[in-house]
VMD Tcl script that draws the C-alpha trace (Angstrom):
set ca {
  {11.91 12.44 10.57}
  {8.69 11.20 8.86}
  {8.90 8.03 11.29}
  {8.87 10.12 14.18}
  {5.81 12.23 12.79}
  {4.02 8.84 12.25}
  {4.50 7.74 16.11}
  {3.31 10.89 17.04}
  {0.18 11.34 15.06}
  {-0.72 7.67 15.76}
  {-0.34 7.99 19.69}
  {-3.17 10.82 19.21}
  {-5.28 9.00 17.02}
  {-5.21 12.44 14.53}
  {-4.36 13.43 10.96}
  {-0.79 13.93 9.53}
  {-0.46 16.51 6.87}
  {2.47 15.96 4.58}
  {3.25 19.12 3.09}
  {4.28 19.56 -0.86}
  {7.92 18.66 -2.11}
  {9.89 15.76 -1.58}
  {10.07 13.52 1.18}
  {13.37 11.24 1.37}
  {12.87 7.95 3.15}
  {16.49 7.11 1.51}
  {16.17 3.23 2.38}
  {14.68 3.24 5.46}
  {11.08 1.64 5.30}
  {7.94 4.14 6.60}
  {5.80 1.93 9.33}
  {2.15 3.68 9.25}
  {0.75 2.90 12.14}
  {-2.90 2.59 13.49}
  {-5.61 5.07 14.23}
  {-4.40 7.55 12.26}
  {-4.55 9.59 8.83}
  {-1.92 10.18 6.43}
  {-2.86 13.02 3.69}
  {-0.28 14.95 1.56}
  {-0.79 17.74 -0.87}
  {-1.86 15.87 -3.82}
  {-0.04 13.45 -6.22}
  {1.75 15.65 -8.10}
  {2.74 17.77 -4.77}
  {3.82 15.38 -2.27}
  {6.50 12.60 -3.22}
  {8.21 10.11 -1.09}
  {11.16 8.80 -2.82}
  {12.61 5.41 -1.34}
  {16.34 4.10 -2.61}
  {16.15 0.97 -0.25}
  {15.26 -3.16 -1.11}
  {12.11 -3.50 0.99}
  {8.57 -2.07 0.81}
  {8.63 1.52 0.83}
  {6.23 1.78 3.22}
  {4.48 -1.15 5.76}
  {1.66 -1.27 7.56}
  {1.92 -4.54 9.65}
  {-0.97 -6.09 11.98}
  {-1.23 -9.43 13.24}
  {-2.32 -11.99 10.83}
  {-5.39 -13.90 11.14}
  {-6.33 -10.83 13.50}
  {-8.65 -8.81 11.26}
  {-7.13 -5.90 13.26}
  {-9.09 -2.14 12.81}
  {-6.22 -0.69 11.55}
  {-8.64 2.64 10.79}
  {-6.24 4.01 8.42}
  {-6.77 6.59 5.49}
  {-4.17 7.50 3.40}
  {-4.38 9.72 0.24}
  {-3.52 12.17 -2.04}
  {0.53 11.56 -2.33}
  {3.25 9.46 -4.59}
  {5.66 6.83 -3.81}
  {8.30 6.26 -6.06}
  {10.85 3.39 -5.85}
  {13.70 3.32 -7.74}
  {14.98 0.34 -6.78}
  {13.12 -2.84 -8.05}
  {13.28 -5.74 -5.17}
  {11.17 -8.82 -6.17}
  {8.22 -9.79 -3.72}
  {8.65 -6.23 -2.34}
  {6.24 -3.06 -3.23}
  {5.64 0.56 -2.87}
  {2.64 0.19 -0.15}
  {2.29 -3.64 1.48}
  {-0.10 -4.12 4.51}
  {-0.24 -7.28 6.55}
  {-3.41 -8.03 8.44}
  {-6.05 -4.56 8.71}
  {-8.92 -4.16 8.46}
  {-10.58 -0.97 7.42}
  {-7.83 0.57 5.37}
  {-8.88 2.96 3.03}
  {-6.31 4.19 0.49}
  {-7.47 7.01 -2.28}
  {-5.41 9.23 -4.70}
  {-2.34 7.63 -4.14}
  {0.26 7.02 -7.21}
  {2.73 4.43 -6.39}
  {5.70 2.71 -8.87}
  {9.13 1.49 -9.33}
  {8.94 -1.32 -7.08}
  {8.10 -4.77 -7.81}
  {4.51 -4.53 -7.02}
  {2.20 -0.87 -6.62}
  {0.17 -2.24 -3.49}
  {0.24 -5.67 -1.33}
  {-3.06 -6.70 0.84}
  {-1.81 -9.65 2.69}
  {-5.09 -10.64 4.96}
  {-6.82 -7.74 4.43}
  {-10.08 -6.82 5.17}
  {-13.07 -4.83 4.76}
  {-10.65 -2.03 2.43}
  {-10.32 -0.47 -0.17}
  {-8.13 1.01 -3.12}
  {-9.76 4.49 -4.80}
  {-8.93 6.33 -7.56}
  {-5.26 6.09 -7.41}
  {-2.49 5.56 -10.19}
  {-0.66 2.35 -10.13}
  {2.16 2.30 -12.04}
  {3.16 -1.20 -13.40}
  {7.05 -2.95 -12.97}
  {7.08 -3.89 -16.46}
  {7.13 -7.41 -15.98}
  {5.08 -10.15 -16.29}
  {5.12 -11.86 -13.16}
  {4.27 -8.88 -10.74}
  {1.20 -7.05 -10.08}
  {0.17 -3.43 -9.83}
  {-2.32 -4.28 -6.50}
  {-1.85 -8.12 -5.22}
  {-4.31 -9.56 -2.92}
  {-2.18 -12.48 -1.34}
  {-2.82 -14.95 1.65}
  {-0.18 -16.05 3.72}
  {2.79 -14.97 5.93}
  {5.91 -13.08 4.01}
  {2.87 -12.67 1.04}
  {3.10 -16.90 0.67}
  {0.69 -16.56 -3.00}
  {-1.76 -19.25 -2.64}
  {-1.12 -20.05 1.18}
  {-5.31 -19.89 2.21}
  {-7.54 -18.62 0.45}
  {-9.48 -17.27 3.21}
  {-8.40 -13.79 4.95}
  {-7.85 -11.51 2.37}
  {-11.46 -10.50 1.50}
  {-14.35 -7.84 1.01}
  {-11.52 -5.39 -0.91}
  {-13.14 -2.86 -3.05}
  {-10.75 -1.40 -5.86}
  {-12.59 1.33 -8.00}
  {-11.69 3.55 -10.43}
  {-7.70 3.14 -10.86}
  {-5.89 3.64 -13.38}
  {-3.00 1.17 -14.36}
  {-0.03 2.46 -16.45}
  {2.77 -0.01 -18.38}
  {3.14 -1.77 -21.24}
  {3.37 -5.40 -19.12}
  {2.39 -6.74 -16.18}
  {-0.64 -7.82 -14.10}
  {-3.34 -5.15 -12.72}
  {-4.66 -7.07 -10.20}
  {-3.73 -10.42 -9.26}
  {-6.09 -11.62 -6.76}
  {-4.62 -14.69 -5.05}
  {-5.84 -15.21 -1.68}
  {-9.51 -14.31 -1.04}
  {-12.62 -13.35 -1.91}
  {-16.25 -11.58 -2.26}
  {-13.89 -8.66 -3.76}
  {-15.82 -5.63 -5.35}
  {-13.58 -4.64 -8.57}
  {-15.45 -1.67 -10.94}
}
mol new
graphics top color blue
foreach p $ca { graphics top sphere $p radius 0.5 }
foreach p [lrange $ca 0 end-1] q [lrange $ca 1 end] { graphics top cylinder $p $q radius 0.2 }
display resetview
């Protein structure tokens, strides 16, 4: 399964190759996990389609940790098609030194979560907006269970560059939780 390829990879620190096609998480949520990179064929190539009500896939740290996550992920799609408020395609909870490029993500309530982040980034990926106006296609938040407004202190130095944002509503970026950001 592609959680037992993630454990693997991670316990040797290397770089997991998703190969072209579709990859069916069905509902069950993809953990990333530390120390490792995640790389498919490209985003028209590689495609992980979720069906469940959470975030398709997690990476979860300890908060208030700034844990060196050392994670680089790129070059694939996630598609939701199930909508689940609060939830989103990609959420991470506490890294530092994440590092996410050519990624296309949609159909959830939100494209991509920080939630005390750190020292990351979000390059040249495709964020495809909810359609509504109270969600967010990349939403630095503060708090545990992505509390909006909880401190305004963790979630900081995030550089998002050169993304493009697709829908007709909706935020881009709602930034509510941190600081000295780097948005071009």
């Amino acid at each position: 399964s592609a959680q037992n390829a993630v454990n693997y990879i991670s316990s040797r620190k290397g770089t997991l190759r998703w190969p072209s096609g579709n990859i069916y998480l069905s509902t069950q949520t993809l953990v990333l996990k530390n120390n490792a990179r995640y790389i498919g064929a490209g985003l028209s190539a590689t495609q992980f389609s979720y069906t469940g009500t959470s975030d398709a896939i997690q990476i979860n740290n300890p908060i208030n940790a700034s844990t060196p996550a050392n994670i680089y992920l790129a070059d694939f799609a996630v598609s939701c098609s199930t909508r689940t408020a609060g939830k989103a395609s990609i959420a991470d909870v506490g890294s530092s030194f994440l590092n996410i490029q050519r990624v296309s993500v949609g159909g959830n309530d939100h494209g991509i979560i920080f939630d005390q982040t750190e020292v990351s980034n979000i390059r040249d990926s495709q964020i495809n907006l909810s359609n509504s106006s109270n969600t967010a296609g990349i939403w630095l938040v503060n708090g545990s269970d992505h509390t909006s407004s909880a401190s305004l202190t963790f979630t900081n130095r995030i550089e998002i560059d050169n993304n493009q944002f697709n829908g007709a509503t909706g935020i881009g970026i709602l930034d509510d939780g941190g600081g000295a950001h780097t948005i071009a």
